[in-house]
mmCIF file of the N, C-alpha and C atoms, coordinates in Angstrom:
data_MODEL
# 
_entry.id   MODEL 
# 
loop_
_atom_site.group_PDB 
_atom_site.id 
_atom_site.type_symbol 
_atom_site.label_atom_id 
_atom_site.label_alt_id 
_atom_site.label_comp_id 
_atom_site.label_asym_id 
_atom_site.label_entity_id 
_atom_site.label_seq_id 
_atom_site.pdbx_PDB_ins_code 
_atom_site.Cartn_x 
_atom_site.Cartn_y 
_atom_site.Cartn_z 
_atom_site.occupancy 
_atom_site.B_iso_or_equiv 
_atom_site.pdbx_formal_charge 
_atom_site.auth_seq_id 
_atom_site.auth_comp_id 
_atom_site.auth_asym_id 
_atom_site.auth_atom_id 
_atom_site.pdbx_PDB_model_num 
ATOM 1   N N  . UNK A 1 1  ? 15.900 48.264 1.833  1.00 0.00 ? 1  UNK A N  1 
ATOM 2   C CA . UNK A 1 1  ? 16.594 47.815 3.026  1.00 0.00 ? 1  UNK A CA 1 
ATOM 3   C C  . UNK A 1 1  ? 17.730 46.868 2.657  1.00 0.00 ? 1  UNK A C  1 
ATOM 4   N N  . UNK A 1 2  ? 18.548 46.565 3.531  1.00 0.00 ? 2  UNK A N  1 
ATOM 5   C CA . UNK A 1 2  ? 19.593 45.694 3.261  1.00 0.00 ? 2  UNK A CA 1 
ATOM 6   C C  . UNK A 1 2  ? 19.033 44.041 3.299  1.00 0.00 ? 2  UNK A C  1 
ATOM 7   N N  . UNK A 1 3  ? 19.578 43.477 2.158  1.00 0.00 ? 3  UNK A N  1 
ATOM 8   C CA . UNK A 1 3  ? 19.786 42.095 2.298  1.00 0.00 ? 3  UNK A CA 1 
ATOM 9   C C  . UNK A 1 3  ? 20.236 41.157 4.022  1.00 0.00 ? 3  UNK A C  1 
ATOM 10  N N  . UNK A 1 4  ? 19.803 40.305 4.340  1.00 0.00 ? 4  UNK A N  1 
ATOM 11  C CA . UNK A 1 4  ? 20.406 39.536 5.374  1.00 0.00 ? 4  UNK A CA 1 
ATOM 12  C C  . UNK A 1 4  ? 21.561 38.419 4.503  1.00 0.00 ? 4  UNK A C  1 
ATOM 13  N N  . UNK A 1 5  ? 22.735 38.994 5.420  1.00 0.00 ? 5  UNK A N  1 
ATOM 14  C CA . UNK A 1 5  ? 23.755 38.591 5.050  1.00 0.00 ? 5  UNK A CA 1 
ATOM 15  C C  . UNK A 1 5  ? 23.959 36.968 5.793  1.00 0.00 ? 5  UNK A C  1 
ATOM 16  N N  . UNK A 1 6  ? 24.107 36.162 4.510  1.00 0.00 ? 6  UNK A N  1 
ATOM 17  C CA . UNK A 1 6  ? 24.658 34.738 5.030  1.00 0.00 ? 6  UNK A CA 1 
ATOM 18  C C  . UNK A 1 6  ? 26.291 34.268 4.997  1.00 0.00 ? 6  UNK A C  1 
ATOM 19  N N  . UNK A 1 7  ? 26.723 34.019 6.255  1.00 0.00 ? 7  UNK A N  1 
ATOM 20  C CA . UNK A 1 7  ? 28.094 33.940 6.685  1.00 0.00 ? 7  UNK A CA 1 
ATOM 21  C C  . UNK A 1 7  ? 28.824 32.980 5.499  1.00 0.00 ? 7  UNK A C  1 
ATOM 22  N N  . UNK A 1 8  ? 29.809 33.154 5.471  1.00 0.00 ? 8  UNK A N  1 
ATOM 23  C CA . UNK A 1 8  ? 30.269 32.469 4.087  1.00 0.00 ? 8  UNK A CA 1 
ATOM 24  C C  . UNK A 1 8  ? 30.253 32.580 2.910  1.00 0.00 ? 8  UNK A C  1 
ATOM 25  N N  . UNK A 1 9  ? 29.345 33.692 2.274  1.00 0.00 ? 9  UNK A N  1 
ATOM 26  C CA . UNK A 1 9  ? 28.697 33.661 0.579  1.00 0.00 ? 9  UNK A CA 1 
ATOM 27  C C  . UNK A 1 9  ? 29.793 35.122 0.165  1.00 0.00 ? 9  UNK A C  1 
ATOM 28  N N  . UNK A 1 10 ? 30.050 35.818 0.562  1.00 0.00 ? 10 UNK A N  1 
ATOM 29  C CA . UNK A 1 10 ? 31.049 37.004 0.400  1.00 0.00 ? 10 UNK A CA 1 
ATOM 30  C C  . UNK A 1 10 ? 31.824 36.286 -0.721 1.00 0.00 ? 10 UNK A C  1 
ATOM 31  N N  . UNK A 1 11 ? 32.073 37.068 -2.138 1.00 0.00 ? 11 UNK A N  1 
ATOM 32  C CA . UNK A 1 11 ? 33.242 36.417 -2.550 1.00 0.00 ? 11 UNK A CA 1 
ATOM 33  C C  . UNK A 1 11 ? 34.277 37.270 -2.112 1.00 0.00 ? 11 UNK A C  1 
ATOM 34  N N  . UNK A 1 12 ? 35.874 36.775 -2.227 1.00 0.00 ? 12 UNK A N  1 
ATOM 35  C CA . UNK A 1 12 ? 36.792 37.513 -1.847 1.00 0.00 ? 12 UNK A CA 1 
ATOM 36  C C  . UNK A 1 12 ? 37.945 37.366 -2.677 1.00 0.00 ? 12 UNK A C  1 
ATOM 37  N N  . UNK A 1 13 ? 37.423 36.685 -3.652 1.00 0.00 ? 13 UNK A N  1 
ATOM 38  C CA . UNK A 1 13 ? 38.554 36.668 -4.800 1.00 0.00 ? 13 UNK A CA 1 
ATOM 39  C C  . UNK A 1 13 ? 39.172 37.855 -4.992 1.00 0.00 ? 13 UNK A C  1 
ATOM 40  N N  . UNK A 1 14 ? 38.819 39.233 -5.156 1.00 0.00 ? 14 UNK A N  1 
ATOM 41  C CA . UNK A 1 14 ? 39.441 40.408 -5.285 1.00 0.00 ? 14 UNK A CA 1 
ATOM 42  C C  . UNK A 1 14 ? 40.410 40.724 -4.179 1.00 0.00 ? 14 UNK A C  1 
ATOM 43  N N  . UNK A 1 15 ? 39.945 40.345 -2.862 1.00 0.00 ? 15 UNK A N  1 
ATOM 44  C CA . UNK A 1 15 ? 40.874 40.699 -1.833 1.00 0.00 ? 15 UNK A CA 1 
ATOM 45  C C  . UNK A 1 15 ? 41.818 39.969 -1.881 1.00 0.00 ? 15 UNK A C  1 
ATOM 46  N N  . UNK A 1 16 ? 41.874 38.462 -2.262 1.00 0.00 ? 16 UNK A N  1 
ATOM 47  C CA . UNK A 1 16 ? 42.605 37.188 -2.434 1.00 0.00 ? 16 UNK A CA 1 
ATOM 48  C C  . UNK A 1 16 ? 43.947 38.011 -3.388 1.00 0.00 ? 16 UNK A C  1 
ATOM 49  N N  . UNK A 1 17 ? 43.472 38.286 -4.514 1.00 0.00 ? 17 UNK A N  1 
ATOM 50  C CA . UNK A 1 17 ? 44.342 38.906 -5.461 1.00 0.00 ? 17 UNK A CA 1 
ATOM 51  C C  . UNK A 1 17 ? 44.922 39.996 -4.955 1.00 0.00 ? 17 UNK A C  1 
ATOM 52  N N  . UNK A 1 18 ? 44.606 40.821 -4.321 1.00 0.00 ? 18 UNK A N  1 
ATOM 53  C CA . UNK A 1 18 ? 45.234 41.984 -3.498 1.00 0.00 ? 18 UNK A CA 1 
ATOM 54  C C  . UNK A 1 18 ? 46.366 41.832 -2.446 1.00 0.00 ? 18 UNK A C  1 
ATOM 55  N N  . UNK A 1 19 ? 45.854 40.681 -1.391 1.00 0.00 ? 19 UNK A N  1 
ATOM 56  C CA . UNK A 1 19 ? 46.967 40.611 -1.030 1.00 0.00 ? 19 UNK A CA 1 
ATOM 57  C C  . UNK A 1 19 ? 48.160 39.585 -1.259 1.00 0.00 ? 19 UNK A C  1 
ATOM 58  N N  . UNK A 1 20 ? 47.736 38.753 -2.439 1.00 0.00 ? 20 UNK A N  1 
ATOM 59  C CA . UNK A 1 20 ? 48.843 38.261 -2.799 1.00 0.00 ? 20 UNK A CA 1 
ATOM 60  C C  . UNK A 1 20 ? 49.951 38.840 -3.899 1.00 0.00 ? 20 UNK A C  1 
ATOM 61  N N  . UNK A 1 21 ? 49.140 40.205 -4.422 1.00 0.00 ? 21 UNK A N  1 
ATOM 62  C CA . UNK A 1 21 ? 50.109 41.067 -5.057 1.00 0.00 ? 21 UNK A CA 1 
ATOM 63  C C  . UNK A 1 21 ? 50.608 42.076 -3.832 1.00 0.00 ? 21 UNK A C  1 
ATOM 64  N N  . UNK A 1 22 ? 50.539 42.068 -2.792 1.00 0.00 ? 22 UNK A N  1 
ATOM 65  C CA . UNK A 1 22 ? 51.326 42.791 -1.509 1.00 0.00 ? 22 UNK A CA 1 
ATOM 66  C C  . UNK A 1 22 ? 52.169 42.308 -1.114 1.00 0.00 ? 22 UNK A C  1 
ATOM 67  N N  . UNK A 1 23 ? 51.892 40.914 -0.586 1.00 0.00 ? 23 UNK A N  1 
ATOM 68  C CA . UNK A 1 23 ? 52.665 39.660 -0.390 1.00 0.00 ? 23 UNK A CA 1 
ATOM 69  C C  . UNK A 1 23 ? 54.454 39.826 -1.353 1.00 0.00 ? 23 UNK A C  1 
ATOM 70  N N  . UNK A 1 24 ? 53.508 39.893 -2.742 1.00 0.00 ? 24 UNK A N  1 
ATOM 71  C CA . UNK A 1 24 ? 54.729 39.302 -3.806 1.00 0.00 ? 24 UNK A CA 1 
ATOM 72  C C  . UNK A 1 24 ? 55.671 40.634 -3.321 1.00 0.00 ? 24 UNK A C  1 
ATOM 73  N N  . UNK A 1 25 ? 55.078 41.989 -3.734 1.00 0.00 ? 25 UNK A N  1 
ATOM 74  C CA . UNK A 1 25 ? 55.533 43.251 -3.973 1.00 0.00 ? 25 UNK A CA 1 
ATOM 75  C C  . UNK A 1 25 ? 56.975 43.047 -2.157 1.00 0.00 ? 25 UNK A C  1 
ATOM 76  N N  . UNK A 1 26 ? 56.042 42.910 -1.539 1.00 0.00 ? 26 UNK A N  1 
ATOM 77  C CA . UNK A 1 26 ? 56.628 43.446 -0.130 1.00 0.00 ? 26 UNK A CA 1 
ATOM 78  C C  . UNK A 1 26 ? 58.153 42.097 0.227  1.00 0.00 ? 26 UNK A C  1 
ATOM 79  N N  . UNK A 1 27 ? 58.213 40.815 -0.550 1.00 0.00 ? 27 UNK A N  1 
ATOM 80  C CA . UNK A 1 27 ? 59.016 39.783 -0.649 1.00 0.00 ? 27 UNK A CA 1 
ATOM 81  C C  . UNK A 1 27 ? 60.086 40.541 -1.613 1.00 0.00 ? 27 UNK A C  1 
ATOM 82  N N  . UNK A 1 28 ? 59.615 41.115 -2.548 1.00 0.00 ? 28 UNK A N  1 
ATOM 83  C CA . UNK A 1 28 ? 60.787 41.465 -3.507 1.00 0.00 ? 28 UNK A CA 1 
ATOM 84  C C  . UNK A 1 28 ? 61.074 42.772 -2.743 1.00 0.00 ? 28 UNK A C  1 
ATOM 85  N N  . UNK A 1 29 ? 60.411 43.517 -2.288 1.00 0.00 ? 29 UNK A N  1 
ATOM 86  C CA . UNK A 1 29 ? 61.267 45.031 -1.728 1.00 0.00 ? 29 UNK A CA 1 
ATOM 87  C C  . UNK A 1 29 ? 62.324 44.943 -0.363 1.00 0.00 ? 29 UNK A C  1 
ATOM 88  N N  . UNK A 1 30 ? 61.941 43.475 0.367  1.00 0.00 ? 30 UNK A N  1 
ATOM 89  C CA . UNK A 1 30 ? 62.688 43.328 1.096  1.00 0.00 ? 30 UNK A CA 1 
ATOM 90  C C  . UNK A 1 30 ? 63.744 42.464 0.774  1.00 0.00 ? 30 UNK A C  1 
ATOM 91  N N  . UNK A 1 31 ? 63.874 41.630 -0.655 1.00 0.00 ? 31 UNK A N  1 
ATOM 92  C CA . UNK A 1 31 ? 65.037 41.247 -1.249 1.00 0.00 ? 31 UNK A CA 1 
ATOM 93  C C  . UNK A 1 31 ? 66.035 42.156 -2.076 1.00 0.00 ? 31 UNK A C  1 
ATOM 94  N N  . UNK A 1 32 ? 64.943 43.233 -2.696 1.00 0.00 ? 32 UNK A N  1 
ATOM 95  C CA . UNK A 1 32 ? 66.125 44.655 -2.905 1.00 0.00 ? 32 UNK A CA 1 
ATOM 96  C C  . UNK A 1 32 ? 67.074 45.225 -2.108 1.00 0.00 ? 32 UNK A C  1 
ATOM 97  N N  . UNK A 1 33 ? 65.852 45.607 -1.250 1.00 0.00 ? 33 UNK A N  1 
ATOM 98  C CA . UNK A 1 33 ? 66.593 46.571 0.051  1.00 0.00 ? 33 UNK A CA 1 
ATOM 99  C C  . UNK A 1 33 ? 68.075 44.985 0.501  1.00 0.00 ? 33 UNK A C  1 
ATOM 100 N N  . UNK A 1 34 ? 67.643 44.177 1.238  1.00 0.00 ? 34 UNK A N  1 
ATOM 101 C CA . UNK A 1 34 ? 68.848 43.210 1.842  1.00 0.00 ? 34 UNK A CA 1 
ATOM 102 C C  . UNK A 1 34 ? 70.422 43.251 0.401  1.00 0.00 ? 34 UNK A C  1 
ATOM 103 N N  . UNK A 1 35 ? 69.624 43.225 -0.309 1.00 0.00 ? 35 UNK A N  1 
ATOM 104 C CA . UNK A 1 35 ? 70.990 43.047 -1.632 1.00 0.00 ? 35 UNK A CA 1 
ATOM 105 C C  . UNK A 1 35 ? 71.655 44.776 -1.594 1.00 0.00 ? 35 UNK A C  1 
ATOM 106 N N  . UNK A 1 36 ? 71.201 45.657 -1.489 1.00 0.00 ? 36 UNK A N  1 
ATOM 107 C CA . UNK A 1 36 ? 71.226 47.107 -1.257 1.00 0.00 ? 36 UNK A CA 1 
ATOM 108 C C  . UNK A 1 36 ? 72.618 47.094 -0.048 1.00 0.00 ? 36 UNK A C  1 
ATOM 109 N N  . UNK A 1 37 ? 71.494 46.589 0.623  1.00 0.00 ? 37 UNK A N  1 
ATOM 110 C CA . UNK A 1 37 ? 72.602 46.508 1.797  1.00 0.00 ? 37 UNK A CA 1 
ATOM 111 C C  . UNK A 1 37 ? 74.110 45.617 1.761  1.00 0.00 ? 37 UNK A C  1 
ATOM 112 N N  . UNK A 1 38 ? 73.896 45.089 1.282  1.00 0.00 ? 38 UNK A N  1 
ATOM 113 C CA . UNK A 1 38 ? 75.235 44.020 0.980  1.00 0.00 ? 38 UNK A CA 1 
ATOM 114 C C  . UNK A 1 38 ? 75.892 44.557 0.451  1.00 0.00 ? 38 UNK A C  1 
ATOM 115 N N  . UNK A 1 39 ? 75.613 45.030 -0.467 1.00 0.00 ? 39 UNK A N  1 
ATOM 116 C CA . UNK A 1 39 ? 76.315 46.100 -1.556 1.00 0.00 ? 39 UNK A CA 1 
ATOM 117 C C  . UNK A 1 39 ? 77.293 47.173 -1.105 1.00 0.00 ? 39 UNK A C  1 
ATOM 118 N N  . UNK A 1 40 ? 76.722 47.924 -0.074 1.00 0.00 ? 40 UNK A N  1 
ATOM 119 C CA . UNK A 1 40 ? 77.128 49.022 0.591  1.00 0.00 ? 40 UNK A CA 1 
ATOM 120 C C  . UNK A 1 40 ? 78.159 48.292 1.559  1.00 0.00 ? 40 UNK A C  1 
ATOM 121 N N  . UNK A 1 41 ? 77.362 47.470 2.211  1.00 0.00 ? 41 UNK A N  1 
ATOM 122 C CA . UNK A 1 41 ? 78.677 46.721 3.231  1.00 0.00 ? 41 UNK A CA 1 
ATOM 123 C C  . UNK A 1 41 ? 79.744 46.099 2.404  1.00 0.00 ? 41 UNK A C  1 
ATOM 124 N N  . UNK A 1 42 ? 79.814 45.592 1.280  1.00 0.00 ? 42 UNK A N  1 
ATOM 125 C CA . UNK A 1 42 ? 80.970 45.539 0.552  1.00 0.00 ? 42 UNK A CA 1 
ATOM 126 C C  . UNK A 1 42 ? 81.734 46.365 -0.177 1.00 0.00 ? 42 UNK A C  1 
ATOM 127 N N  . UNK A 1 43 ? 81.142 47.415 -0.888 1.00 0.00 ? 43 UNK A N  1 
ATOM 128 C CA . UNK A 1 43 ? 82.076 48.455 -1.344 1.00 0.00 ? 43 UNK A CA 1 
ATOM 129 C C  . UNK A 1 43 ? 82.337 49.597 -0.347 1.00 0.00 ? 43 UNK A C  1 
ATOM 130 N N  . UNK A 1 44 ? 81.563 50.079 0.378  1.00 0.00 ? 44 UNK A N  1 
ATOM 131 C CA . UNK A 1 44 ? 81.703 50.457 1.581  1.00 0.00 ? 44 UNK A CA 1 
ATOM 132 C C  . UNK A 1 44 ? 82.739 50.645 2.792  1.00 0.00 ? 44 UNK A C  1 
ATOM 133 N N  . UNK A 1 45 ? 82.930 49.333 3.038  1.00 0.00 ? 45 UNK A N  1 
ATOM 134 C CA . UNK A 1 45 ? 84.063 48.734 4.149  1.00 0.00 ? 45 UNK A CA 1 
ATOM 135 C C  . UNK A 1 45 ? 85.600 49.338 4.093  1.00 0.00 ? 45 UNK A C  1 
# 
């Protein structure tokens, strides 16, 4: 049978690490893409 689960004891270090490599990933793809764009609006124009 299942264990009774006590609120709080979960570790979540793995998820911790997960989404702070999403975090990082999704900060830099939206500093690509914005520089992308600049780019185009300057040679572009």
């Amino acid at each position: 049978m299942m264990e009774d689960h006590v609120h709080g004891t979960m570790d979540t270090s793995t998820q911790e690490k997960t989404f702070e490599g999403f975090v990082k990933f999704s900060a830099r793809a939206v500093i690509a893409f914005l520089v992308v764009l600049l780019l185009l609006a300057m040679f572009n124009a």
